[in-house]
N, C-alpha and C positions, 0 to 999 in steps of 0.2 A: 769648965763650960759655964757659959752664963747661965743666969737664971732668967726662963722664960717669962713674956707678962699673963698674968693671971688672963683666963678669958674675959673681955670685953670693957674690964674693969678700966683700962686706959682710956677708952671711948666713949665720952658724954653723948647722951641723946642726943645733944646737936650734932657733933660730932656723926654718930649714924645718920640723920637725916641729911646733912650733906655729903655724906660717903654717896648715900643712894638716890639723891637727885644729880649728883655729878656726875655719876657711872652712867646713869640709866639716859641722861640728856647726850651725853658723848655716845652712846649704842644707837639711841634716834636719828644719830648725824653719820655713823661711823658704821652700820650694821653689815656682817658681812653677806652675800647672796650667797647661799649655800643650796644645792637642788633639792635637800631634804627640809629647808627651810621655811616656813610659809611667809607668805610674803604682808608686809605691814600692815596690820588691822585686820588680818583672816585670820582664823582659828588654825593650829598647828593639827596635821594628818597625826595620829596617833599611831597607822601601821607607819607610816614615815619615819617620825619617831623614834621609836623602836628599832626597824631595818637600820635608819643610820648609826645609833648607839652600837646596836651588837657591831658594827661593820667597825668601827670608829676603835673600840677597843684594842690596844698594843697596838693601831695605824694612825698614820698620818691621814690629814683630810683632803691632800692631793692622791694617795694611793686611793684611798675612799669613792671619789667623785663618780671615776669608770664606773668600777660594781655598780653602786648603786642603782646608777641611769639604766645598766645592763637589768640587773633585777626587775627592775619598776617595768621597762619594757616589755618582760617576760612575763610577772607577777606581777598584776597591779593592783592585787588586793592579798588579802593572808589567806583567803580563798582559793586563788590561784596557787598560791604557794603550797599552803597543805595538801593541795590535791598533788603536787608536781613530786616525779620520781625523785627518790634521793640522788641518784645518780647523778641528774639531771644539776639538782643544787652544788653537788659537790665538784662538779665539771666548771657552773658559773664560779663558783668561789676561788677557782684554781687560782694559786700565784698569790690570794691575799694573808694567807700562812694560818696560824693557829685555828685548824680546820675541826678544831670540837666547838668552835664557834658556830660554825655552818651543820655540824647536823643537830645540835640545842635548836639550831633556829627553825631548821625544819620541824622540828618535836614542838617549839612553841606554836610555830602557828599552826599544828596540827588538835593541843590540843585547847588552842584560843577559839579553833573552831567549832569542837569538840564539847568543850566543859564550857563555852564564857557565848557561845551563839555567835560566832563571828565578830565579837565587840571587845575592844582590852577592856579589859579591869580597872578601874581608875585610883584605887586604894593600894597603898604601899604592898602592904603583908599580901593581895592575890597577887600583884605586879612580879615580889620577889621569889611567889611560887612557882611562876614560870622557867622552864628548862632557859639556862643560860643567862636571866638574867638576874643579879648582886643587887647591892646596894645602892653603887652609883646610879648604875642602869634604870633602877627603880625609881629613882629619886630624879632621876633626868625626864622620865617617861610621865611621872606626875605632876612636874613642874612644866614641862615646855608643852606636852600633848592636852593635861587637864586644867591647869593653873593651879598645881595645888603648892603652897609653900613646904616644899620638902627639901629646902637646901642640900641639890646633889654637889660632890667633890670630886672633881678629875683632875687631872696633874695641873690646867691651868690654873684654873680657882684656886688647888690649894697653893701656888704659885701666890696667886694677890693676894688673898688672906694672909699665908704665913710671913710676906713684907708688909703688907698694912699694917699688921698685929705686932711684928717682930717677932715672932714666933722662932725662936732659937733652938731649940732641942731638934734632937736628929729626925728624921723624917717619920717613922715606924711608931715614936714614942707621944709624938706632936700630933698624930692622926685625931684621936678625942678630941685637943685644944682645937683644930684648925677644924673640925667641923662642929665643932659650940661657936667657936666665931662668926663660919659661915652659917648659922643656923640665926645670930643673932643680928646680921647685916642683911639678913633678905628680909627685902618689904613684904606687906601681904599682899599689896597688891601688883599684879605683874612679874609674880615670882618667874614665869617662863622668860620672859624680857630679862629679868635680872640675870639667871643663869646663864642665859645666851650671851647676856653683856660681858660679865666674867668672863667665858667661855673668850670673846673676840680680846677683848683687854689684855687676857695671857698671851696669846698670841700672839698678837699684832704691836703691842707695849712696852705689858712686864714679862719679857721677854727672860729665856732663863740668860743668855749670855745679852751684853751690852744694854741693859733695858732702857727705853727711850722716857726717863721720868718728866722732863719736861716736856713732854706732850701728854704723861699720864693726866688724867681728868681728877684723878684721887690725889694726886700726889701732897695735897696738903696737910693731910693727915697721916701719908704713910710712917710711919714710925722706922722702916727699914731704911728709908730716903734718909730722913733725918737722924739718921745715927750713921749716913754714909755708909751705909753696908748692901742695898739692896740685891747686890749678884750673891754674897755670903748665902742667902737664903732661899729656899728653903734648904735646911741644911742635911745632906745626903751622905751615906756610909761611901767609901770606896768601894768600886766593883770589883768583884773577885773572878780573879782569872776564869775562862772557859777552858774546860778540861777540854781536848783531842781525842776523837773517835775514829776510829779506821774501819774500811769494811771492804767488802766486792761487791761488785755490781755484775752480773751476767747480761751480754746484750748477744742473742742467740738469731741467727736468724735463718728463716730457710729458703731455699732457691732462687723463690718468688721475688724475693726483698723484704717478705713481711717479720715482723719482729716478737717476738715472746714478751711476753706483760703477764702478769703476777697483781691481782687485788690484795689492798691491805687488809687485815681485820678492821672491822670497826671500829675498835676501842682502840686507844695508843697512840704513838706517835705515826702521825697520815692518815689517820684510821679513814676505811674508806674510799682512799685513792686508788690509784695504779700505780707500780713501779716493773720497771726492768728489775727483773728480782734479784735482791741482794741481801747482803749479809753481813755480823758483824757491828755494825755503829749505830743502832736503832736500841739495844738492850745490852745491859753488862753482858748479860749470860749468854749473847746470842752466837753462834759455831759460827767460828774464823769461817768455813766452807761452807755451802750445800750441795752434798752430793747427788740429791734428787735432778737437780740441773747439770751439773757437771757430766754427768753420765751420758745428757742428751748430743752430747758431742764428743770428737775425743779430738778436736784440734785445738784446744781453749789458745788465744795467741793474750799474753799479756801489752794490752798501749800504753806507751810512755805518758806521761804526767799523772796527776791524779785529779780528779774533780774535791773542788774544794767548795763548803757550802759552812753558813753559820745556823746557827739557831739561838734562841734565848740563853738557853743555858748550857749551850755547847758547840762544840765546832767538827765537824765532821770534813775527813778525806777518804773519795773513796777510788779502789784501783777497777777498771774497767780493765774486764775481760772478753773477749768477743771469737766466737765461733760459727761456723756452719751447722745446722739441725741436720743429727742423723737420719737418712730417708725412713719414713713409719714409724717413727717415735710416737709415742702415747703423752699427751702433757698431760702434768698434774693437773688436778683439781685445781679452780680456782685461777686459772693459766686461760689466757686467749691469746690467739696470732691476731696481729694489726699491719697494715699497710702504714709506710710512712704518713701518707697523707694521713690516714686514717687515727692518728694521735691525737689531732685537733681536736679530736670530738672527744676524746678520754679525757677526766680528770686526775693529771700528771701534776704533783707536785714540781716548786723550781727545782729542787735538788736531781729532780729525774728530764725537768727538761735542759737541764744542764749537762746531763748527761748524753740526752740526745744531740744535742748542739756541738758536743767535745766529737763526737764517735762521726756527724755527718750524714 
């Protein structure tokens, strides 16, 4: 393995002051319009801010865009939010995935409203007390919302750091060096500009596959350019296989057409949602069967194929079983009948609206 460059030490003062009038004059020209964006020369919305980081987290900023607009319409202050049923949030959140995102977010602006009088916190350490939001998050929210120089790091930034830098070591062991670099290439002034420059640069640029270096603004200095390595970098472990979960899904219905639904617990994987209740691929331990549902019928028909769904760290296939509700059953606790139509308004994970989509 090569040996990494010491932090910053490659970098004369000159050196940084042209890294950050190059960057910053290419983002003047090049900036992206983003809806959570403030637009040139206003002061950035700090609930804005905020909503988009948490949203932004593991998504893309096309999956992003929807939400957002949707929220802001709904909520258009943290006001509006903290009053607003959990329910309600975890219904708009549907389909954007790692849904402990979405009830942290309701707990923050519950308790922004709460403990801080309706106003964020502009200082790191209250910022990273709030439910759900880290380090980056912090350090995004103080830089682009306050202008404080808190050099945050998300996958683009450490993207242009770690080829500006050359930053060789694998990604997890590099994370110190690549935010002392980034900590020592932000200006103090217009740290929020800078980040968001970084932010469009990785993107739009230093791209992780084919990076466009002669258009980059930096490229004079990249150290990655000039050792002909740039895509090498930032350099990442192989991914390791996703293990295969199996399960059933019961899809019950009675007479009417209406359908049997099952709330998650809170905590865990979906916490919070609805699902056509199933079993099996949610916990090692969890019983191939539930008999609690099984019983509500006695014609279970097994449908051919299975619903297949991914997740971060695993893959799940589940076998749809489908029955008629014995007349006067008693449902469990925790169990509502819904009209087709009537889904719309529940918040159904993809993996259950796939399921609806498979069954019809």
């Amino acid at each position: 393995m090569q040996t990494a460059h010491a932090p910053i030490t490659s970098f004369s003062a000159t050196d940084i002051q042209g890294i950050r009038a190059a960057i910053l004059d290419w983002y003047d020209a090049n900036r992206r319009e983003l809806p959570w964006r403030a637009a040139d020369g206003t002061a950035a919305d700090p609930y804005h801010v905020w909503l988009s980081e948490i949203m932004l987290q593991q998504t893309t900023v096309p999956a992003v865009k929807g939400y957002f607009a949707n929220f802001l319409e709904r909520w258009p202050s943290v006001y509006a939010l903290a009053a607003a049923p959990i329910d309600d949030v975890m219904h708009a959140w549907a389909g954007l995935g790692y849904y402990a995102r979405a009830r942290n977010l309701h707990k923050c602006a519950q308790q922004i409203v709460q403990d801080h009088s309706g106003t964020f916190p502009d200082g790191l350490a209250e910022l990273r007390a709030l439910p759900g939001v880290g380090d980056y998050t912090a350090a995004a929210i103080a830089a682009i919302a306050f202008g404080q120089p808190a050099a945050p790091v998300d996958a683009n930034i450490e993207r242009v750091v770690s080829r500006l830098a050359a930053i060789t070591e694998p990604v997890s062991p590099a994370k110190t060096m690549v935010r002392k670099v980034a900590a020592a290439l932000e200006p103090r002034e217009r740290p929020g500009d800078w980040a968001q420059a970084l932010m469009d640069l990785g993107s739009s640029i230093c791209t992780s596959r084919s990076p466009k270096c002669l258009l980059c603004p930096a490229v004079a200095w990249c150290q990655a350019q000039a050792g002909s390595s740039p895509e090498a970098l930032p350099v990442k472990p192989p991914k390791a296989a996703r293990p295969l979960r199996t399960g059933l899904v019961y899809w019950l219905e009675r007479p009417d057409g209406a359908i049997l639904l099952r709330k998650r617990p809170s905590k865990g994987m979906l916490g919070g949602l609805w699902e056509f209740p199933s079993t099996g691929w949610d916990e090692h331990t969890a019983p191939p069967t539930e008999p609690e549902f099984e019983r509500l019928a006695t014609d279970w028909q097994v449908q051919p194929g299975k619903i297949a769904h991914a997740f971060t760290h695993f893959e799940v296939e589940l076998q749809v079983q489908t029955a008629q509700a014995r007349p006067g059953i008693n449902i469990p606790d925790g169990t509502l009948w819904s009209t087709r139509s009537g889904l719309s308004d529940l918040a159904l994970p993809t993996l259950m609206k796939k399921v609806a989509k498979a069954v019809g």
